[in-house]
N, C-alpha and C positions, 0 to 999 in steps of 0.2 A: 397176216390173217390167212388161214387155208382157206380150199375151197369151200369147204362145207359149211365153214362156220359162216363164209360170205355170203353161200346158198340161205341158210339158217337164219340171215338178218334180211336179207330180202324180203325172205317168205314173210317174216313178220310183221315188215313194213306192209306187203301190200293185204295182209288177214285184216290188221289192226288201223294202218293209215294208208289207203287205197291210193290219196287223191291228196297228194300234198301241198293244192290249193286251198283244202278244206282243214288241212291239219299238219302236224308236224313230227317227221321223223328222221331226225339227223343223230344214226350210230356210228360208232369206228371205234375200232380198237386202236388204243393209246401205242403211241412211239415205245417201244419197250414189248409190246403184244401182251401185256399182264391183266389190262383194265378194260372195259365196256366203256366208252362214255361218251358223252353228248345231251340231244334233251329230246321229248317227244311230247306229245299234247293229251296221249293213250295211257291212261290209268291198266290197261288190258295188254296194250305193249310194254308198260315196264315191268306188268308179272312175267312176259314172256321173257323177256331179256334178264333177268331174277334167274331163271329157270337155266337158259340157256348158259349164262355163266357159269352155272354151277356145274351143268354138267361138262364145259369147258378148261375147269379149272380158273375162273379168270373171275378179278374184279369187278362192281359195277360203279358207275359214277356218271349217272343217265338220269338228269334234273327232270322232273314233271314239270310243266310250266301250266299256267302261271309260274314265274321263278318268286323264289320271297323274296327278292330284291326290290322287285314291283309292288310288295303288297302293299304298300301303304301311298300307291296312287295306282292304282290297276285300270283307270279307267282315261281316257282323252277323248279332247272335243277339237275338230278342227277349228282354228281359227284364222285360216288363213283363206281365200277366195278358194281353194281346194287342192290337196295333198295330194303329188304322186306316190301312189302303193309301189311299191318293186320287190325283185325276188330274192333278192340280196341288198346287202346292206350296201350302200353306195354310189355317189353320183353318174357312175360310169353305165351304170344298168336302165333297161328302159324300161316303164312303167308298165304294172301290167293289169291295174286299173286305177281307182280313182276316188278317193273321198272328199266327198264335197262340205262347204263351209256351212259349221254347225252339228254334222255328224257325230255323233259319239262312239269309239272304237274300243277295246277290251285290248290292254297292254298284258303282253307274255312275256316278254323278256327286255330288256335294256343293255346294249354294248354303247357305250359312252353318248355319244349324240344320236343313236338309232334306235328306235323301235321296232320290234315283233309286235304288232297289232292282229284282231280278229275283227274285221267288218261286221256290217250289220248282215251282210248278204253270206255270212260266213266263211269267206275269204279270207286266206293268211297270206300277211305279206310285211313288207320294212316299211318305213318311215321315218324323213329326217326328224326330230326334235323341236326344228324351227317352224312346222308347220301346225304345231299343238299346244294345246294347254294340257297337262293331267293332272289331274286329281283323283281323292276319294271316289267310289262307285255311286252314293249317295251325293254326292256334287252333278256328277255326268245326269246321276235322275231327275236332278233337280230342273237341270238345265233342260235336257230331253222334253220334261212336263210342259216349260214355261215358253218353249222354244216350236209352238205349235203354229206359226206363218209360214211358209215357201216363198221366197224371191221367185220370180219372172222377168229375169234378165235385167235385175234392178240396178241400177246408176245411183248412190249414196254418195250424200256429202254431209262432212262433221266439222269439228273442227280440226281433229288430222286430217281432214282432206278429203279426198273422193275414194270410192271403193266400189268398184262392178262385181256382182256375186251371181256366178250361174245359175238357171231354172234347175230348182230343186232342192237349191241353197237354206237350211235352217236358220231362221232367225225371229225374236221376240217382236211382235208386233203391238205398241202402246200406244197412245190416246196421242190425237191428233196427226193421227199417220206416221210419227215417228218409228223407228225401229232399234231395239238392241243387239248387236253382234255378239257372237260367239266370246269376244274380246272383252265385254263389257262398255264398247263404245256405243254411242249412241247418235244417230242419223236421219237426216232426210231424205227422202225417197223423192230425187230429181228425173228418174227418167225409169222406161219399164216399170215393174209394179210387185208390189207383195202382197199374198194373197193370203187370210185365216187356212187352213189346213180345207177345214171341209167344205171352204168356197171354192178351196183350187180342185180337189177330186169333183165336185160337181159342173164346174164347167167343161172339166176333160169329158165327161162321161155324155155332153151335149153334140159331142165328136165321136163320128168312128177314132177307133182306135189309129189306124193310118193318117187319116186328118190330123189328127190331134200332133200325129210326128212329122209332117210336113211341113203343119203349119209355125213347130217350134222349134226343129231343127233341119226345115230344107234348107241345101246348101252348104250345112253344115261340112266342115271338111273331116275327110278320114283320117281317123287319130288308133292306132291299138293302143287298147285301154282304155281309150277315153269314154267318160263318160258328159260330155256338156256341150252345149252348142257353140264351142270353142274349140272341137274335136272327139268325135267318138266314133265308138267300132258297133259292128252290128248287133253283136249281144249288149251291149251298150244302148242302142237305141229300143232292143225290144223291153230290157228290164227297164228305163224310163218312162217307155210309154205306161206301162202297164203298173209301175208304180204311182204314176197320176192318177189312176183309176182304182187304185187300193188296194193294187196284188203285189206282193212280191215274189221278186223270180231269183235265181240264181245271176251268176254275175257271165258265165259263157255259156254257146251255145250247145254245148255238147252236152253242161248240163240242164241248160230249159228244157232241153230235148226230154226230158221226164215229166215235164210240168204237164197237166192237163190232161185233156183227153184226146184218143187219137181221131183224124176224122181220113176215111176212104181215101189212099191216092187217086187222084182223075188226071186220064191226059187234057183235059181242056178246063179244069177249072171245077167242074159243076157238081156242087154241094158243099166246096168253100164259102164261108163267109167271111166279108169285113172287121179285120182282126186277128183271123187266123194265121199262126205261125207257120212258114215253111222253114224247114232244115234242108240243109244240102250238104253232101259230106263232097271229101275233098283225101284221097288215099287211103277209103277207106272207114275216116272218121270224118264225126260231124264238124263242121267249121266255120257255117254259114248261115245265119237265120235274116227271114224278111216276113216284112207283116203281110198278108191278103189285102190286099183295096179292092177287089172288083172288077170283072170285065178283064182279066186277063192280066190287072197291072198290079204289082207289088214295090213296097216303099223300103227303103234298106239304104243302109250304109254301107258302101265298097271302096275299095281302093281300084278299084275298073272305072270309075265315074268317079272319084276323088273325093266323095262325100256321102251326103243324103241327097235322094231323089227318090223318081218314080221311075219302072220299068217296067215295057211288056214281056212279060215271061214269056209268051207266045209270038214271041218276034223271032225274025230267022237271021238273024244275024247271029254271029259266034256267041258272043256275050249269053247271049241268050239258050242258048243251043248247049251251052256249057252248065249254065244254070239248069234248066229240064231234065238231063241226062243227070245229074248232080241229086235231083231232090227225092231225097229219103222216106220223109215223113212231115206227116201236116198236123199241127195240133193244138186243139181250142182251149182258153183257157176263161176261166170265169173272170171276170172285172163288170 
């Protein structure tokens, strides 16, 4: 591959697929230098690559995905207590976020036991096979409609056994407290609790925002990726909170960093509210969001304090002093 033409597919990727969290663009020319190929997710990147072939002299062989290999199940529901997402296809990679049990994903592509999945949070990433069901797109809606309780850290026993499903966890809630899983099994609710959908957003909403993540995941240890009170990362705890209360955010912080509105930086706080997002970049970029609680203290997930907790911004210890110097930008978002 020359230089140009290597310049030529960059430029393309980032006009057309900026943000290859959000989308997919994987070109290269074939062993031989004859062919274009690979796959992307940009109906707009493969007229550019069309174009550019041509005036290359070269092949193209660059799938749109969805691939038609998936189209007659393009659609998966987790059914396992919750799927690591990763960036490539295989064990050896670490997770770089998280679909929880029940979730419905949008299948792109298939290499034997792996999936290219699209989240709900529009995140792209892999997934083994064994943590899913797919089906039909109309199966996945079916389920999605029927599938309107949230788990709260529920404890299920069946008769395969027991089964703990993280806060946040989808699952069918029927007469006499029973519940149905992703799987089709069916369960009692021995410990923790499931909640009708718009029972769980109103009692979150009886909470500041911070409370609400304190109270369901202090403690919690720090996980990258994670999104459960079994381990999660900072962007992780803001999109949870804030999906209890019926917003949704993106899945990192660099991109909440767009959500909402901006409010005034203050060096002490004042005109922050309870709720409020702080970002703090870290070389430049953003890498680090905590929610506002008040009086000076914010709730966050770190690997400085090995989990969730509360912290005064306005303490002089390093930690702190790193933090301040660090924060970017503050900003409110409706829930």
């Amino acid at each position: 591959m020359t230089d140009l033409l290597a310049q030529t597919l960059s430029d393309t990727q980032r006009q057309w697929v900026p943000d290859r969290r959000l989308g997919v663009f994987e070109v290269r020319v074939a062993t031989g230098g004859r062919t274009l190929v690979g796959v992307t997710t940009s109906r707009q990147a493969l007229s550019a690559l069309r174009t550019i072939a041509v005036e290359a002299g070269l092949a193209v062989d660059v799938a749109l995905l969805p691939a038609p290999s998936v189209r007659e199940a393009p659609a998966a529901i987790v059914t396992a207590a919750l799927a690591p997402l990763l960036p490539v296809p295989g064990t050896a990679a670490a997770p770089v976020s998280e679909a929880l049990h029940g979730e419905t994903l949008d299948v792109l592509e298939r290499r034997e036991e792996w999936l290219r999945v699209r989240a709900a949070d529009g995140y792209h990433a892999w997934v083994h096979a064994g943590y899913l069901a797919t089906g039909p797109a109309e199966w996945a809606e079916d389920w999605a409609a029927r599938a309107s309780a949230r788990a709260v850290s529920a404890q299920l026993r069946g008769d395969g056994g027991q089964l703990r499903l993280p806060i946040g966890a989808r699952v069918v809630l029927q007469h006499a407290g029973r519940v149905e899983t992703a799987d089709g099994g069916i369960w009692s609710v021995v410990a923790g609790a499931v909640r009708p959908e718009r029972e769980w957003h109103a009692e979150a909403r009886f909470l500041a925002a911070p409370e609400w993540a304190l109270r369901w995941f202090g403690g919690a240890p720090y996980r990258w990726g994670g999104r459960t009170e079994w381990g999660i990362d900072c962007s992780g705890l803001v999109q949870a909170t804030y999906a209890v209360r019926g917003s949704r955010l993106p899945r990192d912080s660099d991109l909440q960093f767009a959500a909402g509105r901006e409010v005034p930086l203050s060096s002490d706080g004042a005109g922050y509210q309870a709720g409020d997002v702080l970002f703090f970049a870290e070389g430049g970029r953003v890498a680090h969001a905590a929610l506002w609680s008040g009086a000076g203290r914010i709730v966050h997930a770190t690997i400085a304090r090995g989990g969730v907790g509360s912290d005064d911004l306005f303490a002089e210890s390093s930690f702190a002093r790193r933090l301040r110097e660090g924060l970017v930008a503050v900003r409110r978002l409706t829930a």
